[in-house]
ROGULUM-840970 format. One line per field, with one value per residue: residue in three letters; residue number from 1; x, y, z of N, C-alpha, C, O in turn. Coordinates in steps of 0.001 Angstrom, whole numbers, plus 524288, in hexadecimal, padded with zeros to 5 digits. Example, Ala and Ser with C-alpha at 12.3 -4.5 7.8 and 13.67 -1.06 7.14 Angstrom:
! residues 2
aa = ala / ser;
i = 1 / 2;
n.east = 83386 / 83232;
n.north = 7E9C6 / 7F736;
n.up = 81E78 / 81BA8;
ca.east = 8300C / 83566;
ca.north = 7EE6C / 7FBDC;
ca.up = 81E78 / 81BE4;
c.east = 83390 / 83264;
c.north = 7F31C / 8001E;
c.up = 81E78 / 81EBE;
o.east = 8379C / 83461;
o.north = 7F309 / 80472;
o.up = 82111 / 81F67;
//
This chain:
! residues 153
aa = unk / unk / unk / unk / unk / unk / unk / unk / unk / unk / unk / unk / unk / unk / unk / unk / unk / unk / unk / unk / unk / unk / unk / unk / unk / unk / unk / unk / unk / unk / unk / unk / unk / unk / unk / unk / unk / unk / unk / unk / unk / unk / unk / unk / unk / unk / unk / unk / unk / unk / unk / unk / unk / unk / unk / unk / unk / unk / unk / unk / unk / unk / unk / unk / unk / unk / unk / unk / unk / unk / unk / unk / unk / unk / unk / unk / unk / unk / unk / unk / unk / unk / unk / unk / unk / unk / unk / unk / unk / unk / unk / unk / unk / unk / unk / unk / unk / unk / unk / unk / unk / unk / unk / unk / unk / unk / unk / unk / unk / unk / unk / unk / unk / unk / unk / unk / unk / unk / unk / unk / unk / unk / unk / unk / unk / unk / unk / unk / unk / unk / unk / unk / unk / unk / unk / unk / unk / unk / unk / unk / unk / unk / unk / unk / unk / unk / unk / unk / unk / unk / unk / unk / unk;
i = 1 / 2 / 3 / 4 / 5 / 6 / 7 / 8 / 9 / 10 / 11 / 12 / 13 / 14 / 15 / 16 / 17 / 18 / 19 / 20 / 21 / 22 / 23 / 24 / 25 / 26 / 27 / 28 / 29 / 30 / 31 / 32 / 33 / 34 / 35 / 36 / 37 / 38 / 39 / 40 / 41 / 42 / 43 / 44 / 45 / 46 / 47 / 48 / 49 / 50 / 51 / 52 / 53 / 54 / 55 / 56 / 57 / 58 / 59 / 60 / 61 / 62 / 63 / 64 / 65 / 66 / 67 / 68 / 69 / 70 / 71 / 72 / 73 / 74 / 75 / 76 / 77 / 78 / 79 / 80 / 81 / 82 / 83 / 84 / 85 / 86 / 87 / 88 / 89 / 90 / 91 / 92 / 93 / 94 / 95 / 96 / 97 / 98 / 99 / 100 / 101 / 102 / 103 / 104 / 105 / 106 / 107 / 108 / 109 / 110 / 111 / 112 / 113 / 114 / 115 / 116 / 117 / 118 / 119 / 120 / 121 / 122 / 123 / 124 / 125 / 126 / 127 / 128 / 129 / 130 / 131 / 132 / 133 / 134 / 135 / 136 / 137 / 138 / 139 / 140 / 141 / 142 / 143 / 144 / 145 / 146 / 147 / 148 / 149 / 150 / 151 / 152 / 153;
n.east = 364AE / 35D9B / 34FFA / 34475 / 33D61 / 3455D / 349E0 / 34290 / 33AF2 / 33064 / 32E31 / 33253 / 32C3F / 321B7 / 315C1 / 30EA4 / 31123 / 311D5 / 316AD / 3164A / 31C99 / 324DE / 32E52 / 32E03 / 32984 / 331F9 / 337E9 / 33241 / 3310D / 33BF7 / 33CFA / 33B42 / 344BD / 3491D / 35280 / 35330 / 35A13 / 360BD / 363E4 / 36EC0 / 370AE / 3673F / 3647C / 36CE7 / 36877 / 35F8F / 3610F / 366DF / 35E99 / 356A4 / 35B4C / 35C52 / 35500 / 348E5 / 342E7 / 33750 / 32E73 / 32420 / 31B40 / 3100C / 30784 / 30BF0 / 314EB / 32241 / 32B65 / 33920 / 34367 / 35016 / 35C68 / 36ADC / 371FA / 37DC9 / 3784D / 37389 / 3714E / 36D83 / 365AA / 35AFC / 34C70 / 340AD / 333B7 / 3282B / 317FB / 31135 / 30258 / 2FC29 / 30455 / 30E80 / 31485 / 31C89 / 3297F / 32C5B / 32581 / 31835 / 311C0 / 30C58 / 3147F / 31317 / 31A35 / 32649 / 3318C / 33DDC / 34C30 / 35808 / 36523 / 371CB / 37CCF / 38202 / 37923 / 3769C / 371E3 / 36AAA / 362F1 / 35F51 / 35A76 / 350AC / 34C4A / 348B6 / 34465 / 33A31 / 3368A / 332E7 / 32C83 / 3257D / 320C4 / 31A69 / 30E1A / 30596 / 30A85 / 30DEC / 305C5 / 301B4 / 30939 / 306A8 / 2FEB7 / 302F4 / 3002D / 30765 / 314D1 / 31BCE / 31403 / 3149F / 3213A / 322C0 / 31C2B / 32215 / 32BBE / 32790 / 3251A / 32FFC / 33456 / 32FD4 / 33424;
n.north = 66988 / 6629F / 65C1E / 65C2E / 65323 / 64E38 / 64A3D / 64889 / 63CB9 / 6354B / 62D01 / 63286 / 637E5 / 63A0F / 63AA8 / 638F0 / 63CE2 / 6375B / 63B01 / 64318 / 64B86 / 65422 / 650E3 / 64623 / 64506 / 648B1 / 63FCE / 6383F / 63D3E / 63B63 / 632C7 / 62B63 / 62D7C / 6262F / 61CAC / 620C2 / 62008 / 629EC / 62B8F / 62923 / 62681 / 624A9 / 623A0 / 62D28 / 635F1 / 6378B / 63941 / 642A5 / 648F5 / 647E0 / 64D0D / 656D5 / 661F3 / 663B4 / 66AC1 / 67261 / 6793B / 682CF / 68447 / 687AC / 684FA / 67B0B / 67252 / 67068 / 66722 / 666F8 / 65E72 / 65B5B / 654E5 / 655DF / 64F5D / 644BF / 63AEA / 63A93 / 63937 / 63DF6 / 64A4A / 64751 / 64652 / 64650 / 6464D / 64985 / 64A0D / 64E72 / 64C61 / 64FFD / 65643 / 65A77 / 65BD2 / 665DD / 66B0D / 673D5 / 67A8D / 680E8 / 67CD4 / 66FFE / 66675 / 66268 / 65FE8 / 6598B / 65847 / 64F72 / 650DE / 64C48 / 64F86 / 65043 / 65459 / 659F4 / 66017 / 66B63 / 67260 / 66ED4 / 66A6C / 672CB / 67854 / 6706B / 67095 / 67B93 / 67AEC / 6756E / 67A74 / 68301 / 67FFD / 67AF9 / 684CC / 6884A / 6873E / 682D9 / 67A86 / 6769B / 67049 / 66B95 / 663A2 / 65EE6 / 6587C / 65354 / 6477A / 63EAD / 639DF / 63CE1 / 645CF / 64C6F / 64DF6 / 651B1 / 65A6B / 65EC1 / 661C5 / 6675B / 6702B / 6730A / 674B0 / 67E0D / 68485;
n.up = 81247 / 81AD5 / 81994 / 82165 / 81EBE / 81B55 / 825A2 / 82B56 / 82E24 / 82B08 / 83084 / 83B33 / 83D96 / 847A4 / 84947 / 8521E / 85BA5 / 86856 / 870AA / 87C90 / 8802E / 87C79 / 87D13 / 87E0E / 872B8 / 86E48 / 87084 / 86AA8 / 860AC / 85EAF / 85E28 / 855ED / 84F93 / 85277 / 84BF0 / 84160 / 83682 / 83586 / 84082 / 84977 / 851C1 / 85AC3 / 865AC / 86785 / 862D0 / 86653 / 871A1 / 86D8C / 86953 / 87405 / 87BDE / 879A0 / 87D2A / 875BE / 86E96 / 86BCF / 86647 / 864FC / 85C3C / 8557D / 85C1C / 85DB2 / 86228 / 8603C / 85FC3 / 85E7B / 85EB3 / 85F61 / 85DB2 / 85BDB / 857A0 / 85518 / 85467 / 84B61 / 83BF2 / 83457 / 83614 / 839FE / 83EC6 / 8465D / 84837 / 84ED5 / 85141 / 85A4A / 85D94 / 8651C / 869E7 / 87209 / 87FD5 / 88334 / 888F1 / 884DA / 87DED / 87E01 / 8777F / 873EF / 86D92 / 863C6 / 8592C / 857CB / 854EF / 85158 / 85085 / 84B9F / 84C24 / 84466 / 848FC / 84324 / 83BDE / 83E9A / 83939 / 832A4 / 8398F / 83E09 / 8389A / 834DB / 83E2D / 840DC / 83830 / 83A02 / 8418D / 83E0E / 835FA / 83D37 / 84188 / 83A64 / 838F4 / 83439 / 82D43 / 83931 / 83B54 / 83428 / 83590 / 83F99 / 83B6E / 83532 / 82DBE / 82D7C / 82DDE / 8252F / 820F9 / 827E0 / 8277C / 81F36 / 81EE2 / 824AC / 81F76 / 81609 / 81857 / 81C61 / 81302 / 810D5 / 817E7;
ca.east = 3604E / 359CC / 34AF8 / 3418B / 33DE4 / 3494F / 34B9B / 33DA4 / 33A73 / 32B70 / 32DFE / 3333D / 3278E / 31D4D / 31084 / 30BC5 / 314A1 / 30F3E / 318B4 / 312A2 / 31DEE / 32875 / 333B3 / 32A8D / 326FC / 335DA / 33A9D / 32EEC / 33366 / 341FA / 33ECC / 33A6C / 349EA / 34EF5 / 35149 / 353D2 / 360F1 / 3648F / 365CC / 3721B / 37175 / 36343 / 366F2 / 36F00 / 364DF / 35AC4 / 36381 / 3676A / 3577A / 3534E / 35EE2 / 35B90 / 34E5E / 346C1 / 34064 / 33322 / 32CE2 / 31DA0 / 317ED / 30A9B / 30649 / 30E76 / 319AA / 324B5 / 3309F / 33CF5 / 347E7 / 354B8 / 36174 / 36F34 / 3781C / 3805C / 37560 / 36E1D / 373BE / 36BD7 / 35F2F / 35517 / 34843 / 33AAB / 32EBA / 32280 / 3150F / 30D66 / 2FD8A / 2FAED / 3090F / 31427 / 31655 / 3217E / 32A11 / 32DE5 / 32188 / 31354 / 30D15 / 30DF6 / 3170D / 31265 / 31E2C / 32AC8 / 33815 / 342F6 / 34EAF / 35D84 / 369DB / 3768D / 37EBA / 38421 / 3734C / 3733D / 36CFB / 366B3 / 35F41 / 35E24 / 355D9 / 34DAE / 349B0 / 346EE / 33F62 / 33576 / 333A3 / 3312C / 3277F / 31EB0 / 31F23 / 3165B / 3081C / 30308 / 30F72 / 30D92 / 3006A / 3027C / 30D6E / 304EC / 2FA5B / 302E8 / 2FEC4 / 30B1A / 31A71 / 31B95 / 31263 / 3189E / 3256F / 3215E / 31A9F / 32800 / 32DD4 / 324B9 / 32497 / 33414 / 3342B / 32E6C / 3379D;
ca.north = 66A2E / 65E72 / 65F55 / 6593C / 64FDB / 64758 / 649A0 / 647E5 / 637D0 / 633C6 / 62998 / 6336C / 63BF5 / 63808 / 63ED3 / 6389D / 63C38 / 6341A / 63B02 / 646FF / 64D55 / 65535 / 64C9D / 64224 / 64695 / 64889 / 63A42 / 6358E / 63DC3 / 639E8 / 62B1D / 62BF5 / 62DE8 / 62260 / 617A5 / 622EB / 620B5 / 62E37 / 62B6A / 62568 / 62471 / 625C2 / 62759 / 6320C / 638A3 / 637E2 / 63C6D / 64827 / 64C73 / 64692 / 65064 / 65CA9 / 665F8 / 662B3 / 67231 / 672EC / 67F0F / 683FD / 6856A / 6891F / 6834C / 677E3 / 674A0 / 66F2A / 66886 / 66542 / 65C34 / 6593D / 652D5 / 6555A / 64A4B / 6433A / 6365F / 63869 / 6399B / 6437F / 64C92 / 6437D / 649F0 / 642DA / 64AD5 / 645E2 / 64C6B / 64D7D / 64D9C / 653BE / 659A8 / 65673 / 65FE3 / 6672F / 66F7E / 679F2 / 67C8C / 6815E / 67A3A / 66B05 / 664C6 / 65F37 / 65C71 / 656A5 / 6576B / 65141 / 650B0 / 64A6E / 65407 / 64DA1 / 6592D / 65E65 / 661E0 / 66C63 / 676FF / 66BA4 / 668F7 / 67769 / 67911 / 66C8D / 67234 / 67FA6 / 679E2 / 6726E / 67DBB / 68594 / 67CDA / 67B01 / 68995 / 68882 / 68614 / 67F71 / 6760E / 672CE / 66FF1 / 665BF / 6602F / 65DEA / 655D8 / 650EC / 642F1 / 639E3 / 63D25 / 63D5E / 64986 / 64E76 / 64E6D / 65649 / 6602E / 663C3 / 6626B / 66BDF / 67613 / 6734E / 6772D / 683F3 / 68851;
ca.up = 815D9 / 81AA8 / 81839 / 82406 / 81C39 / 81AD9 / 82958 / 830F4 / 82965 / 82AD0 / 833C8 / 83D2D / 83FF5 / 8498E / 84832 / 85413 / 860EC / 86CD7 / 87674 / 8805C / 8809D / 879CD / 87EFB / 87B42 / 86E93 / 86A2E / 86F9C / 865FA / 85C33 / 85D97 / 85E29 / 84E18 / 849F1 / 85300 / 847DA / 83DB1 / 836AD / 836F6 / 847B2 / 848C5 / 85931 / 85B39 / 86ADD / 86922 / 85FC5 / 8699D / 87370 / 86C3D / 8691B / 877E9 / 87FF1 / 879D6 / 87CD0 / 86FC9 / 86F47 / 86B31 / 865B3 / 864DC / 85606 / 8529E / 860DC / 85EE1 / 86539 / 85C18 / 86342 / 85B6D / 861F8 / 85C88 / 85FB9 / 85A28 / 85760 / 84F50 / 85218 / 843AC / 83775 / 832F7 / 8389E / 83B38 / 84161 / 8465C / 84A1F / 850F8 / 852DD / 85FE4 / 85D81 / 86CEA / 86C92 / 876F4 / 88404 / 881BB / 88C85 / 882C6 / 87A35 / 87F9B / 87390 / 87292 / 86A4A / 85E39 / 855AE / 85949 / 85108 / 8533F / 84C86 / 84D8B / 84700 / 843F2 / 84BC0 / 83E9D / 839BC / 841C7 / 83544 / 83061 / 83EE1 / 840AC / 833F1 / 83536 / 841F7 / 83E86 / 832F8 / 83C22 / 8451D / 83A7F / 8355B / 84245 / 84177 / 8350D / 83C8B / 82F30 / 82F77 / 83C07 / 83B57 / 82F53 / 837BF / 8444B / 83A4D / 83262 / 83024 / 82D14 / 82F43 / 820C2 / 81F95 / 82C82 / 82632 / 81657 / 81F5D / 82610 / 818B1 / 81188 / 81C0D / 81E3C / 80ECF / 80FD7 / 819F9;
c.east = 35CC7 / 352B5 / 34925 / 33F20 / 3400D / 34C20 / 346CB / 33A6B / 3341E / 32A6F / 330A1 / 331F7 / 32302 / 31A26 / 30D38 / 30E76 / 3112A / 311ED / 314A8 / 3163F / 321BB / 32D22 / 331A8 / 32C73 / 32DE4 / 33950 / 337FB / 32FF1 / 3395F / 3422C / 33F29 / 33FE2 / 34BFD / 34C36 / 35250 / 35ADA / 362E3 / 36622 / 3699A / 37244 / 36B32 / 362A5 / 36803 / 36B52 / 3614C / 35D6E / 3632B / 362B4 / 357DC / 35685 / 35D07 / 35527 / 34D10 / 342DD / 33C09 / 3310F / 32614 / 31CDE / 313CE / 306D8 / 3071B / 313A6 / 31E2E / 32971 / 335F8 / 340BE / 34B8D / 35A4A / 366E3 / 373E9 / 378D7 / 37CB5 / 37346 / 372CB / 37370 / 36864 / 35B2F / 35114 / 34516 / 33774 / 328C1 / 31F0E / 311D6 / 30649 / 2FC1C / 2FF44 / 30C5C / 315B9 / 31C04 / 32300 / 32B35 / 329AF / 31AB0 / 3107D / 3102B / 310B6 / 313D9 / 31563 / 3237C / 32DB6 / 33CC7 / 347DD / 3554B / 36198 / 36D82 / 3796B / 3806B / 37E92 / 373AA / 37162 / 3690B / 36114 / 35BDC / 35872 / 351A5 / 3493F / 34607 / 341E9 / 33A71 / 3337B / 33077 / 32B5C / 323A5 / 31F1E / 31B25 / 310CE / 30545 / 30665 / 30DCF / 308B5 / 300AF / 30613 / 30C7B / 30051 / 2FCDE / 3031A / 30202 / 3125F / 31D10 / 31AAE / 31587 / 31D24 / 324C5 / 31F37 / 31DCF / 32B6F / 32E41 / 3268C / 32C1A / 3366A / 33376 / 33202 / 33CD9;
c.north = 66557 / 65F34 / 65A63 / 654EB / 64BAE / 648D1 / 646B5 / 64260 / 637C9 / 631DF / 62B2C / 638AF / 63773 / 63B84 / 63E68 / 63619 / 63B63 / 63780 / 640A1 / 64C1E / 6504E / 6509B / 6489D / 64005 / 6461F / 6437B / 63727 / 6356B / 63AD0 / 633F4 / 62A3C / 62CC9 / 62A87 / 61F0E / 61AA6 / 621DE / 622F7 / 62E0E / 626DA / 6223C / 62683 / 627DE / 62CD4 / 6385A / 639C9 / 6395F / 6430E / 64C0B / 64C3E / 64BEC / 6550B / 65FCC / 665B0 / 667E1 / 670B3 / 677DB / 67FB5 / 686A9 / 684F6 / 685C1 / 67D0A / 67624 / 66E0E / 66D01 / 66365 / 662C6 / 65AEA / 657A4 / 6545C / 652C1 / 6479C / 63C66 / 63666 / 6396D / 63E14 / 64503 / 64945 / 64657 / 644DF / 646BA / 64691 / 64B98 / 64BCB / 65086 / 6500B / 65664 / 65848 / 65D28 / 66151 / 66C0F / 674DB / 67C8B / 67C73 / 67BC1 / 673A8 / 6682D / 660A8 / 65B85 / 65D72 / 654C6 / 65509 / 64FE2 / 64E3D / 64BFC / 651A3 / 6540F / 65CE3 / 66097 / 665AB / 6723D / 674AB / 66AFB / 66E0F / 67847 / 67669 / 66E50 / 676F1 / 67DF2 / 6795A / 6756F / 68080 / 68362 / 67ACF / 68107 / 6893B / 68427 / 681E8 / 67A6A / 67121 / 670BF / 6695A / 65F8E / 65D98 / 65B3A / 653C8 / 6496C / 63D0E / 63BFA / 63E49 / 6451A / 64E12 / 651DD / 65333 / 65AE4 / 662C3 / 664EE / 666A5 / 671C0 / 6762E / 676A2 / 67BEA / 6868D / 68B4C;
c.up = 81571 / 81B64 / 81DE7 / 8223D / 81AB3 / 82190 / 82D5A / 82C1A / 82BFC / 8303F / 83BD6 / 84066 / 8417C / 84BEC / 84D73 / 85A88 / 863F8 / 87274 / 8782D / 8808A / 87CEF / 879C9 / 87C06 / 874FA / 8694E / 868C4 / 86AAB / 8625C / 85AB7 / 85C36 / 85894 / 84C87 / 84D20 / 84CC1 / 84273 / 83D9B / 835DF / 83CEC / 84750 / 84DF9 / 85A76 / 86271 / 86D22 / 86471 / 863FD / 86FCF / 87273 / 86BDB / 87047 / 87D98 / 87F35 / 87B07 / 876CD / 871B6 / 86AD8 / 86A46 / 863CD / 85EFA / 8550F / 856DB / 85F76 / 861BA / 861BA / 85F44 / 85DF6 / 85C12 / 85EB6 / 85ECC / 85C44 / 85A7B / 8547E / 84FD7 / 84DE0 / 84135 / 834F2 / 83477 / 838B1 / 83F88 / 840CE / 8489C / 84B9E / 85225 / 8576F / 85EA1 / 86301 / 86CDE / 87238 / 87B18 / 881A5 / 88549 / 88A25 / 8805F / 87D60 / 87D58 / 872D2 / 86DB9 / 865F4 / 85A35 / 857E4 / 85625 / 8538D / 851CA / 84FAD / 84974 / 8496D / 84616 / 84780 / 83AAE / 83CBE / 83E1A / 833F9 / 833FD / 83D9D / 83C4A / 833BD / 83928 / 841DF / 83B00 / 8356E / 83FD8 / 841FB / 838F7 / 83873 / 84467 / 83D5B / 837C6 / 8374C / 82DEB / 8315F / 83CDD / 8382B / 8334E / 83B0C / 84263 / 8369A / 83247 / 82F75 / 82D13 / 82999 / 81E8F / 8234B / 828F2 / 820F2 / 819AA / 82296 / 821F9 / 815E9 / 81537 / 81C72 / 81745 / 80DAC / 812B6 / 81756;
o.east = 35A04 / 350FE / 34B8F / 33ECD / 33E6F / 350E5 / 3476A / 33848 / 33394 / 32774 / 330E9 / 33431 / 32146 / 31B22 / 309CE / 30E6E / 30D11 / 3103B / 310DA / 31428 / 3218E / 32E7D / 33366 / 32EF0 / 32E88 / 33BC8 / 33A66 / 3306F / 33A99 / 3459A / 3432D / 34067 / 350BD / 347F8 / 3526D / 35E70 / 3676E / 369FB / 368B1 / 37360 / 36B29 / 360F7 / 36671 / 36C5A / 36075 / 359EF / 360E8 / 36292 / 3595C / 35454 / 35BEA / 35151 / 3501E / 34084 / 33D37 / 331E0 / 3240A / 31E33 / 312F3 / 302F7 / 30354 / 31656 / 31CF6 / 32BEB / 335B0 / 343E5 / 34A09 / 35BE1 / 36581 / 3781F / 375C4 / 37DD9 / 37107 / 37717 / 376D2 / 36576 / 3578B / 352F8 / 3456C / 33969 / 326AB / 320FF / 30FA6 / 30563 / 2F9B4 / 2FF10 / 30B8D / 31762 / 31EF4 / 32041 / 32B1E / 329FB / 318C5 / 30E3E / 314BD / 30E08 / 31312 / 31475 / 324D1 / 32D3F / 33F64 / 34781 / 3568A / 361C3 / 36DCE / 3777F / 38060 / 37FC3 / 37022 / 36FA5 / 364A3 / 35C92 / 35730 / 353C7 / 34DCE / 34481 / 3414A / 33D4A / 336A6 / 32F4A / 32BB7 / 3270E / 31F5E / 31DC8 / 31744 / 31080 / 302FD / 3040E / 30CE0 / 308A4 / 30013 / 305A4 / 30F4E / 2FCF0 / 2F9EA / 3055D / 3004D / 31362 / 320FB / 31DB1 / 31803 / 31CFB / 326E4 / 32011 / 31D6F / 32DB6 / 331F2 / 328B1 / 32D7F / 33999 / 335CF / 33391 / 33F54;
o.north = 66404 / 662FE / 65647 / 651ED / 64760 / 64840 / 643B9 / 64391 / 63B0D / 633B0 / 6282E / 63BB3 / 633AE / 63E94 / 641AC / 631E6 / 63DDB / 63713 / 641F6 / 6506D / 64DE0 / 64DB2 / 647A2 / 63C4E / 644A8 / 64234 / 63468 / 6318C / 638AC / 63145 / 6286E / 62CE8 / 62A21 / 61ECE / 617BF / 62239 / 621C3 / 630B1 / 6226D / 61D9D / 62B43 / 62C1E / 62F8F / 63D07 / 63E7D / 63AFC / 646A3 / 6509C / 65061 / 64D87 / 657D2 / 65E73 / 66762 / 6682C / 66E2E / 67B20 / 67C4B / 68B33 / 680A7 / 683C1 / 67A1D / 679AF / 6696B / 6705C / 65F24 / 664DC / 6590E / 65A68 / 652FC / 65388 / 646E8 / 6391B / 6327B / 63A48 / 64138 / 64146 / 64A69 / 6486C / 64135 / 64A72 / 64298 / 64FD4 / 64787 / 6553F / 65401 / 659E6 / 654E0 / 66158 / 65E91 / 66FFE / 67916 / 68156 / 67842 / 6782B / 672D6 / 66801 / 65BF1 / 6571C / 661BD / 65057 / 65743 / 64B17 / 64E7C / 64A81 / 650A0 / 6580F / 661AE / 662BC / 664C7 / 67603 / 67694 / 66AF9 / 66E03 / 678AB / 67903 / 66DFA / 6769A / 67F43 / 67BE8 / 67438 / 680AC / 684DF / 6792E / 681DE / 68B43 / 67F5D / 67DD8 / 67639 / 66CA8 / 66F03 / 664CE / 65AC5 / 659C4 / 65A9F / 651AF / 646BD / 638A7 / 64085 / 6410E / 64823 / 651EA / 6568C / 6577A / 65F49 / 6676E / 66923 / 66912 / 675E9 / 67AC2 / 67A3D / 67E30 / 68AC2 / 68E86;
o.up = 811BD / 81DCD / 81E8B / 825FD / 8194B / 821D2 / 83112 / 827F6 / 82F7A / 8338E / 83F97 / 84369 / 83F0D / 84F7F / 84E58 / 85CDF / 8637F / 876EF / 8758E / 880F2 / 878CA / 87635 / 877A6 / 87336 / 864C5 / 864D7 / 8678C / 85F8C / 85697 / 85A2B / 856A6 / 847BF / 84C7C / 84A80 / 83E9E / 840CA / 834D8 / 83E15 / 845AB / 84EB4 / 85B38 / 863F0 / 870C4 / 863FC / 86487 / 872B1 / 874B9 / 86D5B / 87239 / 8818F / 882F9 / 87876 / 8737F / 875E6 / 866ED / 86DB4 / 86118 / 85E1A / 85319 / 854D8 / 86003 / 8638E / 86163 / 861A8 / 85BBE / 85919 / 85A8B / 86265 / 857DF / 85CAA / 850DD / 84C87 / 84C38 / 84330 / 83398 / 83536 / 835C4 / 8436F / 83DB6 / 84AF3 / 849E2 / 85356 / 857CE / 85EBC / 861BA / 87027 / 87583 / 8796A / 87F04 / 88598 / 88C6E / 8809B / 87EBD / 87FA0 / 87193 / 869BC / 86676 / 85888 / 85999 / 85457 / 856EB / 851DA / 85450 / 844E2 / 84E1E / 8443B / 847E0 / 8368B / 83FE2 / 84086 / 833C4 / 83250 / 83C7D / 83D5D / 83276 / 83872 / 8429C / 83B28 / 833F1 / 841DC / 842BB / 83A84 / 836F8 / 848F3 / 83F58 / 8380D / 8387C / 82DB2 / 82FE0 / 84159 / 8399E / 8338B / 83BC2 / 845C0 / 83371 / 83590 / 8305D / 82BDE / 829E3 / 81C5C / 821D1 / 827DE / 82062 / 817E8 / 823B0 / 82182 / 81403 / 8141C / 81CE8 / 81739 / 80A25 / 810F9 / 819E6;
//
């Protein structure tokens, strides 16, 4: 069991999404793993996230959206996450999007994905969490407070 931690790196959370939109919000996020050398075809990575409906869900009047791709471009799970201070329109969720996951599974991850995912819903179910998560103030701290909370589960 890979821990969030050695999947979601520092340098691949941005605390301070510029886009308006969901769509936006996830190209932003997705750009943070080109240049990672778990992406072997960075193309067909961003493909695989950019084709599918990235689903978005409403937590504690946030609105949480999670995108992911499946293909043999990475090596292994690589995830980036960005935060939106105003929040990003979103066609599936009342409440404005805040945080933005999004992750790339080698086709044979798919318990490993499933759990990762789960984990992070789970955890912007926890109102005290997400709270920390929506002030936290460097991608560092970001990262230990999906950690800790990914610990208790």
């Amino acid at each position: 069991m890979t821990p969030i931690s050695e999947i979601l790196l520092p340098g691949q959370v941005n605390l301070a999404l510029a886009a308006r939109d969901q769509a936006g919000g996830v190209d932003e996020v997705l750009s943070k793993l080109n240049g990672d050398p778990r992406v072997q075809d960075w193309n067909a990575l961003m493909r695989s996230v950019t084709e599918r409906n990235a689903p978005a869900l409403s937590c504690n009047g946030c609105g949480v959206c999670i995108a992911h791709g499946r293909t043999n471009a990475v090596s292994s799970l690589v995830m980036a996450a960005g935060r939106s201070a105003k929040g990003l329109v979103s066609p599936e969720v009342r409440d404005k999007v805040r945080l933005v996951f999004v992750a790339g599974i080698p086709s044979a991850f798919d318990s490993e994905y499933l759990r990762i995912v789960g984990a992070i819903a789970r955890l912007c179910r926890d109102k005290s969490l997400l709270d920390k998560l929506l002030t936290a103030q460097d991608p560092g701290d970001f990262i230990k407070l999906l950690s800790v909370g990914e610990a208790k589960l």
